[in-house]
C-alpha positions as CSV (number, residue, x, y, z in Angstrom):
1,X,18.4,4.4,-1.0
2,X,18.5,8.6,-0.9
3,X,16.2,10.0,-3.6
4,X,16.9,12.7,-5.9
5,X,16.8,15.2,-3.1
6,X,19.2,12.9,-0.9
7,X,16.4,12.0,1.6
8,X,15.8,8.6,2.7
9,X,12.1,7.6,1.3
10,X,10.0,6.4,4.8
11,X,9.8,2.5,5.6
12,X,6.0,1.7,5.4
13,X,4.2,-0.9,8.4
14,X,1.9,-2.7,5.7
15,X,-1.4,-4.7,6.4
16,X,-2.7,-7.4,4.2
17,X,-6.1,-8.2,4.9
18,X,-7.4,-11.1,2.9
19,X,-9.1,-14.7,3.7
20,X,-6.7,-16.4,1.1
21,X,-3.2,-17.6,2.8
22,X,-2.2,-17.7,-1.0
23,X,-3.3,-14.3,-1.8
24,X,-1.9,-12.7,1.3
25,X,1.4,-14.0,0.5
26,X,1.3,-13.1,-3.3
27,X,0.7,-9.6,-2.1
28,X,3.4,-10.0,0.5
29,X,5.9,-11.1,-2.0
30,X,4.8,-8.5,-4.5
31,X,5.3,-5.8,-1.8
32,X,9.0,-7.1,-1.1
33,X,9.8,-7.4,-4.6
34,X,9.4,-3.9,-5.3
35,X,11.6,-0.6,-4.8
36,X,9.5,1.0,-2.1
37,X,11.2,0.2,1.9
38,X,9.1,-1.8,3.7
39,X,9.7,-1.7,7.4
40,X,7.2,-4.3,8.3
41,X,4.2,-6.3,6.7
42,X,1.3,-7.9,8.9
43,X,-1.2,-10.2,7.8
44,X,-4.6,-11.0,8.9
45,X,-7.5,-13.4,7.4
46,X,-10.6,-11.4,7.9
47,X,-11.4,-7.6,9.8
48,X,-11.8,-9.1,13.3
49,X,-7.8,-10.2,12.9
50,X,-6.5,-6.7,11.2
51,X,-8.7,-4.4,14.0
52,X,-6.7,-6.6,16.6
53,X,-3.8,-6.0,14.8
54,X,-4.3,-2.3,14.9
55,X,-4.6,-2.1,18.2
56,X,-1.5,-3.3,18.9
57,X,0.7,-2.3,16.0
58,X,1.0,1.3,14.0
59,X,0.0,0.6,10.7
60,X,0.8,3.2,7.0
61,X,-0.8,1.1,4.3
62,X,-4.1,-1.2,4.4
63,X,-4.4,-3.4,1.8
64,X,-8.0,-5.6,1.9
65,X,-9.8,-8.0,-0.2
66,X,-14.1,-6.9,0.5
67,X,-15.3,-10.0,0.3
68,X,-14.4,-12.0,3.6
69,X,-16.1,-14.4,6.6
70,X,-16.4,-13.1,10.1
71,X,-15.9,-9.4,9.1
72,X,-15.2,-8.1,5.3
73,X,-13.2,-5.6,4.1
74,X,-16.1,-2.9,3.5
75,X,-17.0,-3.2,7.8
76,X,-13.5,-3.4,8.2
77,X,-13.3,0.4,6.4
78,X,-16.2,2.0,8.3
79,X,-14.1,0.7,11.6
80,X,-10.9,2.1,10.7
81,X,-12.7,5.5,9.5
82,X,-14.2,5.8,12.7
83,X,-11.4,5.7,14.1
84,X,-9.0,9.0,14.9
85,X,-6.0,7.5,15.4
86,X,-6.2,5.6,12.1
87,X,-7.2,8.2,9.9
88,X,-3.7,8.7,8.6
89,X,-4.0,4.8,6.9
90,X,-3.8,4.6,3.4
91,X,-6.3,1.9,2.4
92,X,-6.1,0.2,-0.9
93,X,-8.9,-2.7,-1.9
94,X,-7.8,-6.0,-3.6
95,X,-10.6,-7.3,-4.7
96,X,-12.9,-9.7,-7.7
97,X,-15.5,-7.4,-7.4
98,X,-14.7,-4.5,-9.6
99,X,-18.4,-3.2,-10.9
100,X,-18.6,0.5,-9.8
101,X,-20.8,-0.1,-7.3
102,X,-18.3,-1.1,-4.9
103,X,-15.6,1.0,-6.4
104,X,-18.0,4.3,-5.1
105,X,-18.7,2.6,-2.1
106,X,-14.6,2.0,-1.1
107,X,-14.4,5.7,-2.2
108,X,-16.7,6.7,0.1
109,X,-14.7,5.2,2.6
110,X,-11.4,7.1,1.9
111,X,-10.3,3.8,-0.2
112,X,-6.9,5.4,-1.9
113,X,-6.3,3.1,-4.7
114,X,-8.6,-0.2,-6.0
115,X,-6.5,-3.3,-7.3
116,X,-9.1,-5.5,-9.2
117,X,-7.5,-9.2,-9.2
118,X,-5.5,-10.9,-11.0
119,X,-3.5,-7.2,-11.0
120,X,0.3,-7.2,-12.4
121,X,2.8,-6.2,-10.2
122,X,4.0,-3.6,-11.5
123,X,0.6,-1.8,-10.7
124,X,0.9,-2.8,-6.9
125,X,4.6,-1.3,-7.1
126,X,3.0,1.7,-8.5
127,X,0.9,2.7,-5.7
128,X,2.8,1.4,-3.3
129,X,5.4,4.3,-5.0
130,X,2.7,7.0,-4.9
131,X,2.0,6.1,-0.6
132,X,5.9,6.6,-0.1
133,X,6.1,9.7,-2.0
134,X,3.2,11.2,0.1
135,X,4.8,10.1,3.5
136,X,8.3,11.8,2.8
C-alpha cells in the first residue's frame, strides 16, 4: 500500500533471535499482524544460529532476547557491530531484564528500540513503523 506521498513503504528481512520457540513465534505473529510489509522473517534460537544466518541472508531488523545459552543477545550485538556490512541493522532487544543497566549497555551497542516483555502489540507495531519510515 502507497503512502501519503504514493511511494511504496520498503519490505523489511526481519530476524528473531530468542531461545523460546513460543516467544519467537509470538513475535513472528505480532510482526505479521501489523501494517508494516514484511518481505521475510528468520528465526534463530541463540547468536551462534542468527550470525549463521547473517552470513547467508541480508537482514533490516534484529530483534533479540539477551539472555540466551550458547551465545546471548549482548555477544550477539558486539558481533554484529563489528561487523561493516551489518552496520545498517536496526537492532531492537526483547527482553525480562529491564533495569537500566542493561538498557545502557544495549545502547551502547547501537540497540534502536528496548521491548521489555510481556510488551502489547501495538508497541512492537510502533517501532516496527518508525524502522520502515527510516528505510523509505
Amino acid at each position: 500500500m502507497p503512502d501519503g506521498n504514493g511511494r511504496r513503504p520498503t519490505a523489511l528481512t526481519v530476524l528473531i533471535v530468542d531461545d523460546s520457540a513460543m516467544m519467537r513465534a509470538m513475535i513472528k505473529r505480532i510482526a505479521h499482524l501489523t501494517d508494516v510489509p514484511l518481505a521475510r522473517v528468520l528465526e534463530a534460537a541463540n547468536g551462534v544460529e542468527a550470525l549463521q544466518l547473517l552470513e547467508q541472508h541480508p537482514v533490516d531488523v534484529l530483534f533479540t532476547d539477551i539472555n540466551m545459552p550458547l551465545m546471548t543477545g549482548t555477544e550477539l550485538l558486539r558481533e554484529v557491530d563489528r561487523r561493516q556490512e551489518w552496520q545498517h541493522i536496526v537492532r531492537v532487544i526483547v527482553s525480562t531484564d529491564g533495569s537500566q543497566a542493561r538498557r545502557d549497555e544495549t545502547a551502547s551497542l547501537h540497540a534502536h528500540a528496548y521491548l521489555e516483555k510481556p510488551f502489547r502489540p501495538e508497541v512492537m507495531r510502533d517501532v516496527l513503523a518508525q524502522i520502515v519510515t527510516s528505510h523509505q
